[in-house]
N, C-alpha and C positions, 0 to 999 in steps of 0.2 A: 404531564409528568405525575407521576403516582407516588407515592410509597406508604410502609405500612406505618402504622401508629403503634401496634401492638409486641411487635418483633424488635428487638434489642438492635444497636448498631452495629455489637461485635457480630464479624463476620464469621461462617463456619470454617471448621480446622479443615485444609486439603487434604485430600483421599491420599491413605499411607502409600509410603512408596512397594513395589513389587520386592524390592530386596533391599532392605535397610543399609547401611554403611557409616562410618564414621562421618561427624562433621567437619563438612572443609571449606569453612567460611562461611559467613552471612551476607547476604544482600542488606544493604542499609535503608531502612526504612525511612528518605529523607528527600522523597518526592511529591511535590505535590500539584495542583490542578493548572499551573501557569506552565509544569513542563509537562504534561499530560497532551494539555492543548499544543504545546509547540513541538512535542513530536508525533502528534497526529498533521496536523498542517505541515511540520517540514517533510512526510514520509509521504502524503498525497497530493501535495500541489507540487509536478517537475514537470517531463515532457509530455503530458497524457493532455493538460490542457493546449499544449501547442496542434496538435494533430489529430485530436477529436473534431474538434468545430469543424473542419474541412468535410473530413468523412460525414458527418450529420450530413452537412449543408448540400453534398453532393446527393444524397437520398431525397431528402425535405428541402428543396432551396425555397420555403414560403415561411416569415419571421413568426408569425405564431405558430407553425410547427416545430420549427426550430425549438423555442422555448417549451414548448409542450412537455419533450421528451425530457428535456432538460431539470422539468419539475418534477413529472414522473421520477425521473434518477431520486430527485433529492426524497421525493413522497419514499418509494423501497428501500432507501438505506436509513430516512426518518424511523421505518416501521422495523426496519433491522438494528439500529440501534435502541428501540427500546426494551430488546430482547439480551443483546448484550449486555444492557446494561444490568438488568437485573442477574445475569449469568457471571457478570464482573466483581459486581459488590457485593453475591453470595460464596463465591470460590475465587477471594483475591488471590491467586498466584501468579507470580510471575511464569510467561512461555506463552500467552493468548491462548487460541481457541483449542488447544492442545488437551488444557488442563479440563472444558470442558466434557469433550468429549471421549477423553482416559475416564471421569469421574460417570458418567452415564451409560456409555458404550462400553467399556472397557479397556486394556490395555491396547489392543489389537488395532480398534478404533483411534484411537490416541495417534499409535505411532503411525497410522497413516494420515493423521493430520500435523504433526509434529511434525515431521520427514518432509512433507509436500511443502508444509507451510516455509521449514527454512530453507529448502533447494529454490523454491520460487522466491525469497526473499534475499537471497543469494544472487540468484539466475539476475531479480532487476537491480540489484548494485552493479552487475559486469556491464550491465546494458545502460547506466546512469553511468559510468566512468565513461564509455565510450561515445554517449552524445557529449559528456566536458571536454573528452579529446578531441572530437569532430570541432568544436566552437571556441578550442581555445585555438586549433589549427588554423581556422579563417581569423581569428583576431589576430593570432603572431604567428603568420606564414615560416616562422622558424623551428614552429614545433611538426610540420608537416614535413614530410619527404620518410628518408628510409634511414635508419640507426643499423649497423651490421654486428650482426653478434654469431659468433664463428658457432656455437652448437645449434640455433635456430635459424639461421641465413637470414634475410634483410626483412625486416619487422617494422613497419609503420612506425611513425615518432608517437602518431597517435596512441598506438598502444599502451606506451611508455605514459605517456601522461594520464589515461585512463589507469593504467595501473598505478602511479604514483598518486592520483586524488584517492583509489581507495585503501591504500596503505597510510597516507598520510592522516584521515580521521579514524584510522585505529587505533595510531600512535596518540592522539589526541584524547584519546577517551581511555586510553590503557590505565593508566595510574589510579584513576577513581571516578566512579558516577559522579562525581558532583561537578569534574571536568569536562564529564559526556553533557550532561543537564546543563552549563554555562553555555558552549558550544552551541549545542542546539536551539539555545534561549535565543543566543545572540542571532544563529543563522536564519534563525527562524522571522525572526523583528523584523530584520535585514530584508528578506524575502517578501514579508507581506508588504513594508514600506517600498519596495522597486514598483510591488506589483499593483501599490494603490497609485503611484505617482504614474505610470505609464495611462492609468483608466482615466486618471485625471488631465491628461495631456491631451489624450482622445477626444473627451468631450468639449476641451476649451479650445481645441486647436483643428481639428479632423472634421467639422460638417460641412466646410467649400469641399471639401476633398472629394467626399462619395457623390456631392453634388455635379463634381466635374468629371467624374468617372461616370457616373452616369449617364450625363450630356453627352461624350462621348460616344457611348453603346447606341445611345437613339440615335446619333448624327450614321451611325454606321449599320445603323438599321438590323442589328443582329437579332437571331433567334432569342424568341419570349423562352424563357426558362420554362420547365415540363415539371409540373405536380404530380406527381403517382397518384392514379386511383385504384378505386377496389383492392385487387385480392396485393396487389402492388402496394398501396399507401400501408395495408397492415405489416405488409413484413419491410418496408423501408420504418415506418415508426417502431416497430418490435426490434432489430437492428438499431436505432438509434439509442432506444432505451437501456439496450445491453453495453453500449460503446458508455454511456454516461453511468451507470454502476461500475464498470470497469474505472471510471477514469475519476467518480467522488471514492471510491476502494481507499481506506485505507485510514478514515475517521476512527477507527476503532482502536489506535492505536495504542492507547492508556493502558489496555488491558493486558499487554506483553507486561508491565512492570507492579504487579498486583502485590507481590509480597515488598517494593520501596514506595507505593504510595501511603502520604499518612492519611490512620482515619479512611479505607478504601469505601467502607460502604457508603461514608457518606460521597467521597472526594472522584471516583470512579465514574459515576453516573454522569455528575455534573461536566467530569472532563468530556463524558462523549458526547454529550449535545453541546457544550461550548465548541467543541474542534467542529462537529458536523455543521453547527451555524457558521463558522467561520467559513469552510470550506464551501459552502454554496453559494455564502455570501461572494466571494471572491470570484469564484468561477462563472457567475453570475453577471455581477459587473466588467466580469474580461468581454463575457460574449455581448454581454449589451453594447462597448466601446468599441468591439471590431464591429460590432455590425454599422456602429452610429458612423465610423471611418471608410468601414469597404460596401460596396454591394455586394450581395448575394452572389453573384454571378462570381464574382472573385476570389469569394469565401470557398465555394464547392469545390473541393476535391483536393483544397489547395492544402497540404501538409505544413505550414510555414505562414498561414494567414496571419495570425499575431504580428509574425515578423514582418509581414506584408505592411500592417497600419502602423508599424512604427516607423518603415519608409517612407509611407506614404506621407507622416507626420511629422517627421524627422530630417525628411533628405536625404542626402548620403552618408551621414551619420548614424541615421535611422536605425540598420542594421547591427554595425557595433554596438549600439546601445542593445538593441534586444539580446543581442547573443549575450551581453557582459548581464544582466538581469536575469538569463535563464542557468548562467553557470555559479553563477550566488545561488538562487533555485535550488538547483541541482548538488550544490555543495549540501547544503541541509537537509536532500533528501538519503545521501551517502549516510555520513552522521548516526543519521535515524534510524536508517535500516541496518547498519552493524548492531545497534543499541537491541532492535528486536532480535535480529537473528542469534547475536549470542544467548538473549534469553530463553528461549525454542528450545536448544540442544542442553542450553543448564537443566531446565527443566526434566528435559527426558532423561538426560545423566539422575540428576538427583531420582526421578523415578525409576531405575533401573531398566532403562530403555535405549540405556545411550552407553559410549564409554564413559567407566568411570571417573577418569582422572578429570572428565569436560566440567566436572559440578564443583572444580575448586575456586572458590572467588580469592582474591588479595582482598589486602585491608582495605583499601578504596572500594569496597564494593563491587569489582568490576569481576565479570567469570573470565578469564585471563584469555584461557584454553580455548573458551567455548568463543571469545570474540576473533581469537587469530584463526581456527578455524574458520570461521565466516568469511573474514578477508580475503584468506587463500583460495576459497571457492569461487568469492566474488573475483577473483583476479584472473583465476581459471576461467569463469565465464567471458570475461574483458578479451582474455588473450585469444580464445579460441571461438568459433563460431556451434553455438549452439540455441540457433533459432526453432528448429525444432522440438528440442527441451523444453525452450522457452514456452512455446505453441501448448503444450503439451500441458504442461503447469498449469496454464487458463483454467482447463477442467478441475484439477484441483483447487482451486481459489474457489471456484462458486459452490465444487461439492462439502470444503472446509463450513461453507457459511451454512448449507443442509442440514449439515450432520448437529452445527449448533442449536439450529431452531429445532430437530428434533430430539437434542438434550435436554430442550428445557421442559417440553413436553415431558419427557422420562423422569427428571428430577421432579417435576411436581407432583408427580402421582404417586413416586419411592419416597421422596422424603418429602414430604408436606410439612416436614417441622425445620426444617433446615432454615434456618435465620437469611430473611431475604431483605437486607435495610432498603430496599428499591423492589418494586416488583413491575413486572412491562403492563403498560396500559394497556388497557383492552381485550387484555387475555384471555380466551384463547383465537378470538377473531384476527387478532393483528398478526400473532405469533402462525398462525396460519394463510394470512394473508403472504407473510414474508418466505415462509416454508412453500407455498405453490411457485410463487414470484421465483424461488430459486431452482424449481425443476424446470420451471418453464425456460426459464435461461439457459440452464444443460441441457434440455432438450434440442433450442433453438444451435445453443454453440454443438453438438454432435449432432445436426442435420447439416450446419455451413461447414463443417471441417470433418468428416467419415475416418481419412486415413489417422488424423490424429488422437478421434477418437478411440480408436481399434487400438493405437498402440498405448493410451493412456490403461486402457482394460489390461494389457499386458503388463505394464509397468507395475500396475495394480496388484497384477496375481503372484510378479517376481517380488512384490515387496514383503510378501510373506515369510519366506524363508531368511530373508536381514532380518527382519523381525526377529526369527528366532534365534537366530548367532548372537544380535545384539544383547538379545536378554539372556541368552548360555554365558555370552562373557562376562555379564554383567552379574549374573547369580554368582559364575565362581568367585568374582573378585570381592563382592559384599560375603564368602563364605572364608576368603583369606584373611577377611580384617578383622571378624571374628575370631579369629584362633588365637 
């Protein structure tokens, strides 16, 4: 960890907006690095760790590969986080990597990481409502079957409860950030404490287990499990490393709320490597406890392995337990991402990028407009099936992270005096390390998926013309509040 000695703490003013407007409301500067941390861990630890290990283990089923990729993951988002970081605590604004890349690339650049960032932070609230509906449905078989509603004909119960959890933490967070930050504090605690008692149950209770699952397999004389070689073991470990950046995604959370942390330059940096330690810590000891519980054999392919070793640890309680731990999880990952999403579209409102009425905050700090829009998108997602959106958004995730590492490149060579209270170590070796690390990734996700590639390219080229409506409507209406 680096920083400078000679550069002042106060951070640089963010780049003016494209159409000036009245003020309509403050964000409260009243955040600081204990809710930084807990809405980076409540936004990235939910289903991704349930149904990654599986996938790995069914490529890699040999336990030091397994872990391999696992640190690789943590090494490219290590070397990505020291990039945000100095991007964070030089342009504290609230909206993440948005503000970056408006500030380097331009407006155009912006609004397609803006855009991308909230539809895909949208798309995974519909899709985290509807794993709480799936697992409240198996805990209280009463929320399962069919509800009739005479203009949509007969609608999963699920639905209903997937929509109700993400309506329910909007209402919770609507009156003021400091009710969003309690919330999260709390779901957050909550979550890491299920998730450390279940690793701890594992290892005092789960080694007869794999030991008799094993006995087992050799009494039954089955197939020795099959290592990939050659040109195979590279693109099963290249594949596994993509699935673990996907699934630590989202350490970086701090950064949506740049203009309410105090003190960002210094408070910023420190939240993303506290959150990024935490989150590997944890993902770390989930994998080492499933493995100490299951064999390999059991792990591979299996979607539901966690919930496998809680069975197998558990009995037939095993189950309810996991499910009632992943929907606490899952409640704090809801939470979190209304919390970023609304500040996305605040930001691009206030930049004149968005409509304008999205950049009104109430007195509680909260952008009112900008978070009920995110809910209703996210419920839109809930209700309707768009897995192909979803698919699609991948590409923008890893091209968001691109576009950052080669902002920071551009900012140091335009403004070299721009107050950096953090600057990334190693620069410009790491910062380049992390920038190849992420084409190789696009490369690798537009080799395994073509059709969705091709349509991202088009989504791409129609988002030009929103672009420009959005900032026509947006000029005229900062030219009506002038009058």
């Amino acid at each position: 960890m680096s920083t400078t000695t000679d550069a002042p703490l106060a951070s640089a003013q963010p780049l003016p907006p494209t159409h000036p407007r009245k003020e309509r409301g403050k964000l409260l500067k009243i955040l600081g690095v204990g809710f930084g941390i807990a809405v980076a861990v409540g936004n990235t630890i939910s289903a991704g760790i349930v149904r990654t290990p599986g996938d790995i283990a069914a490529r890699l089923p040999n336990h030091w590969l397994f872990f391999c990729v696992w640190f690789i993951g943590a090494f490219y988002a290590l070397v990505s986080a020291f990039q945000l970081a100095e991007l964070g605590s030089a342009i504290p604004s609230s909206g993440g990597q948005y503000n970056f890349s408006r500030r380097a690339l331009g407006d155009y650049a912006g609004f397609i990481v803006g855009w991308s960032d909230w539809l895909s932070t949208c798309g995974t609230t519909g899709a985290v409502g509807i794993v709480i509906g799936e697992y409240m449905a198996h805990l209280f078989p009463a929320f399962d079957g069919f509800f009739t509603f005479r203009l949509l004909g007969d609608i999963p119960r699920i639905k209903f409860t997937a929509v109700s959890a993400i309506l329910l933490f909007a209402v919770l967070q609507w009156k003021s950030i400091s009710m969003g930050s309690k919330v999260q504090n709390f779901t957050t605690v909550l979550k890491g404490l299920v998730f450390f008692i279940m690793v701890i149950a594992c290892f005092s209770m789960g080694g007869h287990v794999r030991q008799a699952a094993e006995a087992v397999a050799s009494s039954q004389h089955l197939a020795p499990v099959i290592i990939p070689v050659g040109a195979a073991l590279i693109t099963a470990i290249l594949f596994g490393i993509q699935a673990t950046v996907y699934t630590y995604d989202g350490w970086d959370g701090v950064i949506y709320f740049g203009d309410e942390i105090k003190n960002p330059g210094f408070l910023v940096p420190r939240a993303i490597f506290a959150s990024l330690f935490s989150v590997v810590t944890i993902y770390l000891l989930v994998n080492a406890a499933v493995l100490y519980v299951l064999p390999m054999r059991d792990i591979a392919g299996n979607n539901f392995s966690l919930g496998l070793a809680a069975q197998r640890v558990f009995g037939p309680s095993g189950d309810a337990i996991f499910r009632s731990i992943m929907v606490i999880a899952l409640f704090s990952s809801i939470n979190a991402l209304h919390l970023m999403g609304a500040r996305v579209i605040y930001a691009m409102s206030r930049d004149g990028l968005f409509f304008p009425a999205v950049s009104r905050i109430n007195k509680g700090g909260t952008p009112t407009l900008g978070l009920l829009l995110s809910a209703l998108v996210g419920v839109a997602f809930a209700i309707f099936s768009f897995d192909r959106v979803i698919a699609m958004l991948a590409f923008f995730f890893v091209t968001n992270y691109l576009l950052s590492f080669i902002s920071l490149f551009l900012l140091r060579a335009r403004e070299p005096n721009l107050p950096r209270p953090f600057r990334a170590w190693g620069y410009p070796w790491t910062t380049a390390i992390a920038l190849i690390g992420s084409i190789g990734f696009l490369i690798e996700a537009v080799r395994e998926d073509r059709t969705n590639s091709i349509l991202t390219l088009v989504a791409l080229a129609c988002s030009y013309p929103v672009y420009r409506v959005l900032k026509f409507v947006s000029s005229g209406s900062a030219s009506n509040e002038t009058v």
